[in-house]
PDB file with one MODEL, atoms N, CA, C and O in Angstrom:
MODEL        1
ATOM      1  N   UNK A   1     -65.097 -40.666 -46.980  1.00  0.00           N
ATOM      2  CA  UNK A   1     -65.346 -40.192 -45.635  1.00  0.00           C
ATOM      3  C   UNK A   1     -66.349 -39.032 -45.727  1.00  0.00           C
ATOM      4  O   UNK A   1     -66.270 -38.088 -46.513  1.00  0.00           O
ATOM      5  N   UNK A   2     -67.172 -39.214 -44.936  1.00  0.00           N
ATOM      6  CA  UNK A   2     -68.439 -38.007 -45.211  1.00  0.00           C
ATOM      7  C   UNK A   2     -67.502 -36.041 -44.633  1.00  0.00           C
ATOM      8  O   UNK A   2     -66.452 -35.665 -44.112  1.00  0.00           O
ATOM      9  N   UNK A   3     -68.206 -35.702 -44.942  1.00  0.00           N
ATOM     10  CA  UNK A   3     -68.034 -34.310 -45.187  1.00  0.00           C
ATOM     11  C   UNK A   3     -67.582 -34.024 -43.855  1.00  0.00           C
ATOM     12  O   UNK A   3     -66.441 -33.652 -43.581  1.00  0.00           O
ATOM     13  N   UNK A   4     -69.031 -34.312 -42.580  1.00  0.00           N
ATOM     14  CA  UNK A   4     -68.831 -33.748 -41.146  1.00  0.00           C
ATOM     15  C   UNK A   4     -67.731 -34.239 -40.575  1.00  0.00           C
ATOM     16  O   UNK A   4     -67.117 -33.448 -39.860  1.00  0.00           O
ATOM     17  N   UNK A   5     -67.136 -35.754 -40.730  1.00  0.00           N
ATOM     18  CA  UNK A   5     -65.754 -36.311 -40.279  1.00  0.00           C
ATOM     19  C   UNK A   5     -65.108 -35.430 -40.676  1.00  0.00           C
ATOM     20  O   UNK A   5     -64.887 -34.568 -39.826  1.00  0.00           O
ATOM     21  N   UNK A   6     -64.681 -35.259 -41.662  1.00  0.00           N
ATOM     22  CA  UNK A   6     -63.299 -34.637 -42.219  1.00  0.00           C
ATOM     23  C   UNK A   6     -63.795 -33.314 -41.749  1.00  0.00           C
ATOM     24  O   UNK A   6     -62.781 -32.740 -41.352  1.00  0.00           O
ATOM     25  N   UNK A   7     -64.874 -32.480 -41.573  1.00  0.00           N
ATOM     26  CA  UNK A   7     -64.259 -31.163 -40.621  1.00  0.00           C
ATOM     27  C   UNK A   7     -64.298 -31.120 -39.206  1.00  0.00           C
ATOM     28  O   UNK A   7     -63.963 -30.113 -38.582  1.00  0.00           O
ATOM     29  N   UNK A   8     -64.825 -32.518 -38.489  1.00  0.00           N
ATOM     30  CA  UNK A   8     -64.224 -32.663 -37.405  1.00  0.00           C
ATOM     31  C   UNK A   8     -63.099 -32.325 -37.021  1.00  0.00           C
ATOM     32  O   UNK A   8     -62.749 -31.437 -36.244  1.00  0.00           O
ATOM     33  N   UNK A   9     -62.290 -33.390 -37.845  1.00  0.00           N
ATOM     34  CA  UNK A   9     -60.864 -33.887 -38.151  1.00  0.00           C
ATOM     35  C   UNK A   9     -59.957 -32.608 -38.314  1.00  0.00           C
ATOM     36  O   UNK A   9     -59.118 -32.152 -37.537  1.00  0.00           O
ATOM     37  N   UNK A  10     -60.257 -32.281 -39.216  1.00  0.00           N
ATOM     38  CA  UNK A  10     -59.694 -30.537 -39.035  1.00  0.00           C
ATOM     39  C   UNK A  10     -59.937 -29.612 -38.529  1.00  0.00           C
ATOM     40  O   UNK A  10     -59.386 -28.625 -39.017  1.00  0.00           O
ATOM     41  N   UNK A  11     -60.691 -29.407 -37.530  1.00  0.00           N
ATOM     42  CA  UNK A  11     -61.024 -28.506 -36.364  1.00  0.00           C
ATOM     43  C   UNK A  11     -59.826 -29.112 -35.266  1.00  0.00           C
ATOM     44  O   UNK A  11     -58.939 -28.417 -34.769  1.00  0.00           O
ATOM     45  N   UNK A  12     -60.000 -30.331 -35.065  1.00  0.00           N
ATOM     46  CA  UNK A  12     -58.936 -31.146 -34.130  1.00  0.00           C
ATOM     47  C   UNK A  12     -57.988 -30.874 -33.981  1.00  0.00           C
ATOM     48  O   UNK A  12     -57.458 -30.477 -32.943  1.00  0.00           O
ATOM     49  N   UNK A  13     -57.277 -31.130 -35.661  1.00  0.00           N
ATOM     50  CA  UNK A  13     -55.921 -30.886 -36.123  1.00  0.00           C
ATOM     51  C   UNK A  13     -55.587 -29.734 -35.969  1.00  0.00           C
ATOM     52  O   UNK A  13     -54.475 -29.458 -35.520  1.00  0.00           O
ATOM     53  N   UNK A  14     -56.575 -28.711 -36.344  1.00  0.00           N
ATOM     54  CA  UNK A  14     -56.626 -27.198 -35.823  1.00  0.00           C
ATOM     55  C   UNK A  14     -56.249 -26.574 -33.957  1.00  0.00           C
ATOM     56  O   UNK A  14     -55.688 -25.629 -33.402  1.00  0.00           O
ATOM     57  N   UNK A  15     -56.750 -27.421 -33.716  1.00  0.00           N
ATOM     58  CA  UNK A  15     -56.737 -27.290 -32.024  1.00  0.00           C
ATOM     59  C   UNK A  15     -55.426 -27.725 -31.697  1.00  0.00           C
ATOM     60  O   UNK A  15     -54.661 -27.129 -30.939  1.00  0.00           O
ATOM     61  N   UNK A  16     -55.229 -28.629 -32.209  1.00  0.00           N
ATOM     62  CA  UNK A  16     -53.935 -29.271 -31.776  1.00  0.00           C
ATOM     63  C   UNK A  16     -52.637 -28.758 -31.941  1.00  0.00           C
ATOM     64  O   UNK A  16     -51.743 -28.835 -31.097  1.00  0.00           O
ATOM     65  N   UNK A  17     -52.546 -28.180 -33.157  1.00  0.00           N
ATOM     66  CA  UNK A  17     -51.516 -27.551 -33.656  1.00  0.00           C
ATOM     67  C   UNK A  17     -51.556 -25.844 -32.765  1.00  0.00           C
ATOM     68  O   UNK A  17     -50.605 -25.253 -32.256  1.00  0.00           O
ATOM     69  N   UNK A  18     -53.019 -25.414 -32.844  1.00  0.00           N
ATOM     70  CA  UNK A  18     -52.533 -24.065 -32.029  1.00  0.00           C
ATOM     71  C   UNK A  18     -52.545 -24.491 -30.353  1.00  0.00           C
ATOM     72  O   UNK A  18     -52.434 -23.522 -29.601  1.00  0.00           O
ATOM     73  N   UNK A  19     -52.635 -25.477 -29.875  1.00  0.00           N
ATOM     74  CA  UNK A  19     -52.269 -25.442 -28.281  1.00  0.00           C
ATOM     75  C   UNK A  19     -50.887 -26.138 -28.694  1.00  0.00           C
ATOM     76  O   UNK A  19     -50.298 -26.247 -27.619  1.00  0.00           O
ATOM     77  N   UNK A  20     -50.018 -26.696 -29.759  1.00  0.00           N
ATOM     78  CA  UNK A  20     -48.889 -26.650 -29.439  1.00  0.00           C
ATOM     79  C   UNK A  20     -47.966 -25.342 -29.906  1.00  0.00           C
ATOM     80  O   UNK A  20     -47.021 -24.947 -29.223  1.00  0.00           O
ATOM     81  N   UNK A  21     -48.315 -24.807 -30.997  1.00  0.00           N
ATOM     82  CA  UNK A  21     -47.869 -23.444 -31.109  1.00  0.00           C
ATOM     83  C   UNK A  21     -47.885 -22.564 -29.838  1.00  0.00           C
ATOM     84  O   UNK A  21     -46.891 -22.104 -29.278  1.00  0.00           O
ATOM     85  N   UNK A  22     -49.247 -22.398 -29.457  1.00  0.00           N
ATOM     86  CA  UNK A  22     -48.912 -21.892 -28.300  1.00  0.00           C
ATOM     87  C   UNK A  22     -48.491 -21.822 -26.727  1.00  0.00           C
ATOM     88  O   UNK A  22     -48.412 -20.848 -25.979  1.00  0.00           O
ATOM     89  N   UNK A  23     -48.240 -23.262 -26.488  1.00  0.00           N
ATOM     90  CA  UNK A  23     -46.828 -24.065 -25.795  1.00  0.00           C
ATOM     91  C   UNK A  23     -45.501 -23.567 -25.987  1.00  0.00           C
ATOM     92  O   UNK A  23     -44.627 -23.086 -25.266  1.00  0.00           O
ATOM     93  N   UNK A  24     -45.616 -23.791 -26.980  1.00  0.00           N
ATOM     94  CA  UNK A  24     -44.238 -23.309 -27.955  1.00  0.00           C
ATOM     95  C   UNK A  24     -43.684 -22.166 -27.262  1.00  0.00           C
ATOM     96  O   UNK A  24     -42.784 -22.331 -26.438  1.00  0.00           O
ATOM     97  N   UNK A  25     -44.182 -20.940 -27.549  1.00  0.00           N
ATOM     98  CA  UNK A  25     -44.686 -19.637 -27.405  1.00  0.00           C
ATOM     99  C   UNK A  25     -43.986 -19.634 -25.893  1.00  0.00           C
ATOM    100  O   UNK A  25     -42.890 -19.193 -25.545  1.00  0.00           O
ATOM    101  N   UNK A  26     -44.931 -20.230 -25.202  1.00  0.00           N
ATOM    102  CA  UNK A  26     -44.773 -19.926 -23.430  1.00  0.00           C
ATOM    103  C   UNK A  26     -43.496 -20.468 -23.587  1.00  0.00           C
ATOM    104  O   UNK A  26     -42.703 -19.529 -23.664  1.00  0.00           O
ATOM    105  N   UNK A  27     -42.886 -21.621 -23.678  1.00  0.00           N
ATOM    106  CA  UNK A  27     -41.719 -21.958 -23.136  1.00  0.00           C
ATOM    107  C   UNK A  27     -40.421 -20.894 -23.754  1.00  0.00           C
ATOM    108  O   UNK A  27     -39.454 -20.536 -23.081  1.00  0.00           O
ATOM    109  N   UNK A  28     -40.658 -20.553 -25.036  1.00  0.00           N
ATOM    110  CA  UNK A  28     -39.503 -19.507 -25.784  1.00  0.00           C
ATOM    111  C   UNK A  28     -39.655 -18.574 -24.735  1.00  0.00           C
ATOM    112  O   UNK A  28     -38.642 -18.028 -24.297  1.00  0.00           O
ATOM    113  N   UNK A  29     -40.926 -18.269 -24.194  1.00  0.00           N
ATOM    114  CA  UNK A  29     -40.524 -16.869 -23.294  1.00  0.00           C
ATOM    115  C   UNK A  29     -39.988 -16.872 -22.030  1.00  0.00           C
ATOM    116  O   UNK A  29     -39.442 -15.907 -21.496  1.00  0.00           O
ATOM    117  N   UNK A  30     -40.197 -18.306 -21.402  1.00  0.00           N
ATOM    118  CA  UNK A  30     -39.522 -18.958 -20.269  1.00  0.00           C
ATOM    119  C   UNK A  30     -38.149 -18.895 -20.562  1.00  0.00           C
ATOM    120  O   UNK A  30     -37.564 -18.109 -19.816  1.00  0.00           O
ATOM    121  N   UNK A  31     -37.460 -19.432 -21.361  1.00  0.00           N
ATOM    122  CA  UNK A  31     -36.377 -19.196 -21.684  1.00  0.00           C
ATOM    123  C   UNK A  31     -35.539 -18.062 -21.673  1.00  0.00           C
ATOM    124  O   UNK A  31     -34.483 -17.967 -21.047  1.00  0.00           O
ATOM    125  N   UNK A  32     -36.146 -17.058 -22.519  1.00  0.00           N
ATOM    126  CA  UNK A  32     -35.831 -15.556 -22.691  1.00  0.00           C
ATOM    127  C   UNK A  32     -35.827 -15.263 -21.389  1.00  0.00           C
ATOM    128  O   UNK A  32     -34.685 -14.920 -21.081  1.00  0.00           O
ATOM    129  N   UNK A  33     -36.848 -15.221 -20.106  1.00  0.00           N
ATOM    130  CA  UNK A  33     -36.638 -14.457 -18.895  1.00  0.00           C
ATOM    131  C   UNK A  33     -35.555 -14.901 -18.086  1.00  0.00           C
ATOM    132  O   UNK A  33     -34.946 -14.128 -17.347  1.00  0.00           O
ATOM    133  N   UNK A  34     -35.196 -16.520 -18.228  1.00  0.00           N
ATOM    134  CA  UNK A  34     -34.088 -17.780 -17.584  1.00  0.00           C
ATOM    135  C   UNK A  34     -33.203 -16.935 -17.932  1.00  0.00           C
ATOM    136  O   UNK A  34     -32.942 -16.104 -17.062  1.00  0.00           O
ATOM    137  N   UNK A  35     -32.452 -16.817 -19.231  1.00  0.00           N
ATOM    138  CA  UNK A  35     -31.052 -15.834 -19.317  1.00  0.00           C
ATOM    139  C   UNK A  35     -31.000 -14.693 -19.313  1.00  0.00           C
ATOM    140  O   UNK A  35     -29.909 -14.138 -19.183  1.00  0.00           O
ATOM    141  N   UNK A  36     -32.514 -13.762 -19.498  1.00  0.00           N
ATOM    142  CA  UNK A  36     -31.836 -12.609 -18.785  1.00  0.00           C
ATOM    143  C   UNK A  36     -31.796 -12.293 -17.350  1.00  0.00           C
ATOM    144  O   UNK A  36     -31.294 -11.226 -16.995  1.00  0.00           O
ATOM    145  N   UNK A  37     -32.173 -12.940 -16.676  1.00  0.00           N
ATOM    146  CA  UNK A  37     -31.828 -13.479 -15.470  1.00  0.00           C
ATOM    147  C   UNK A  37     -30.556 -13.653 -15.041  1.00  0.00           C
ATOM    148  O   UNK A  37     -30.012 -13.039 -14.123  1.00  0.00           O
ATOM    149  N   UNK A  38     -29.971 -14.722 -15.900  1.00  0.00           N
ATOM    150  CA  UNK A  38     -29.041 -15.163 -15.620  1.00  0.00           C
ATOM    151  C   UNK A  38     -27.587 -13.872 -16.296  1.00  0.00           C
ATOM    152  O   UNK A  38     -26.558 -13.605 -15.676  1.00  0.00           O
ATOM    153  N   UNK A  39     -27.886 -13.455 -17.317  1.00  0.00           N
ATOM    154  CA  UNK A  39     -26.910 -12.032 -17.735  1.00  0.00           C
ATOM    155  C   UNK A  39     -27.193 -11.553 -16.591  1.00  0.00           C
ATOM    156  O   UNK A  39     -26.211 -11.616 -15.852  1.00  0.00           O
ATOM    157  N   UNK A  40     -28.206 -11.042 -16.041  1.00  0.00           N
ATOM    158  CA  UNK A  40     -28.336  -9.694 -14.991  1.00  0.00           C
ATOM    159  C   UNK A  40     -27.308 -10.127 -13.354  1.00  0.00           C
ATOM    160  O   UNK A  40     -26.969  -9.263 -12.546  1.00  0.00           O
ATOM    161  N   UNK A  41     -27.083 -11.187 -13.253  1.00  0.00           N
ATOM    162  CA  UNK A  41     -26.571 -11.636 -12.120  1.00  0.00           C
ATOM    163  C   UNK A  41     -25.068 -12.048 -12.512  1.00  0.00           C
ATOM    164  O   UNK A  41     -24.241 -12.061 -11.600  1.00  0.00           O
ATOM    165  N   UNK A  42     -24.678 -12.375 -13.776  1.00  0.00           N
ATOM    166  CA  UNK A  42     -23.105 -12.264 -14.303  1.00  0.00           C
ATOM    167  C   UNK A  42     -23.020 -10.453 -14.141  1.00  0.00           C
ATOM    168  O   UNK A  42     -22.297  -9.881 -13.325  1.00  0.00           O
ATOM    169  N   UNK A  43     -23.593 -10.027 -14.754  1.00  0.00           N
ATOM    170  CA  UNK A  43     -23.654  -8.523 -14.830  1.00  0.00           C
ATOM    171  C   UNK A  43     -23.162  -7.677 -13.167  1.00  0.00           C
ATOM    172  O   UNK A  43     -22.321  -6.793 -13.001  1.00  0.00           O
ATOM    173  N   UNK A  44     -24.068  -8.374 -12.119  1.00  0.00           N
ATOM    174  CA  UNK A  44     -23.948  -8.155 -11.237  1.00  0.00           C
ATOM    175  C   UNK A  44     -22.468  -8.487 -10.294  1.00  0.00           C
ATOM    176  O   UNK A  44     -21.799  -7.713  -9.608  1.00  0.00           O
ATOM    177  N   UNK A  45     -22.340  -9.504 -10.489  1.00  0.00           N
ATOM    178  CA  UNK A  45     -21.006  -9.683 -10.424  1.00  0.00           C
ATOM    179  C   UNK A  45     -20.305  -9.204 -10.796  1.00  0.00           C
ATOM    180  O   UNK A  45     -19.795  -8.400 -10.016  1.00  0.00           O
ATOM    181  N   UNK A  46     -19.500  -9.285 -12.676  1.00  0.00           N
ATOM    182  CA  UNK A  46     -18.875  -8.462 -13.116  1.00  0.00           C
ATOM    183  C   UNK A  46     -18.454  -6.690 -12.273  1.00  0.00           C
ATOM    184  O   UNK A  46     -17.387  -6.241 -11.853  1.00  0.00           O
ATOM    185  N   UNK A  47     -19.454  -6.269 -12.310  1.00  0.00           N
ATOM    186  CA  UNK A  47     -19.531  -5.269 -11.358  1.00  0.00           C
ATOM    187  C   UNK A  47     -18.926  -5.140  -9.979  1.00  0.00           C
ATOM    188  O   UNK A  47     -18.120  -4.253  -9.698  1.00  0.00           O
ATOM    189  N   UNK A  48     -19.498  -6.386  -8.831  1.00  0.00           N
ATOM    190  CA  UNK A  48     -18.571  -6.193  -7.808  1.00  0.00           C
ATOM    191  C   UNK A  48     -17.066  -6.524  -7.866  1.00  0.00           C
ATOM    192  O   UNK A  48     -16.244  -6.243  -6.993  1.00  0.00           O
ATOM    193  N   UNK A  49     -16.793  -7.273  -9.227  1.00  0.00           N
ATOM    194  CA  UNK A  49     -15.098  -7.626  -8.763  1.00  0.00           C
ATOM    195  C   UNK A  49     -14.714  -6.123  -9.485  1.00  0.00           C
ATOM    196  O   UNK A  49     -13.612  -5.821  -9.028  1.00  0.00           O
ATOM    197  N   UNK A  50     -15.171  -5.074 -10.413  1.00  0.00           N
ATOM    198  CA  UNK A  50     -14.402  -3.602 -10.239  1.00  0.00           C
ATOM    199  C   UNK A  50     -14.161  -3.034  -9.439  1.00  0.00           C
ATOM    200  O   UNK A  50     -13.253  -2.203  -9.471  1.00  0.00           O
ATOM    201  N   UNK A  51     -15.054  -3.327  -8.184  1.00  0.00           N
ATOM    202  CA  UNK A  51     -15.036  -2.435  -7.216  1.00  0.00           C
ATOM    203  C   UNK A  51     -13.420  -2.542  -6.044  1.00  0.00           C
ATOM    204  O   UNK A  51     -13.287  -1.760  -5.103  1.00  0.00           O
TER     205      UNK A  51
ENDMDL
END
């Protein structure tokens, strides 16, 4: 396979892998804000049944 294919090919593979890494990324932080969300409103509760 000539030279320029194969660093096509790995520029690609390159691309590919960091737009799914950084997919990745966004959804872990989607997550993280989903439950503390969701603590802050148990939290909130917790709270009114002391009262």
């Amino acid at each position: 396979m000539p030279s320029k294919i194969k660093s096509s090919l790995a520029a690609l593979l390159a691309a590919v892998v960091l737009s799914g890494a950084l997919a990745a990324c966004n959804t872990v932080e989607g997550v993280g804000k989903d439950l503390k969300s969701a603590g802050k409103k148990i939290e909130d509760v917790a709270k009114d049944d002391d009262k």
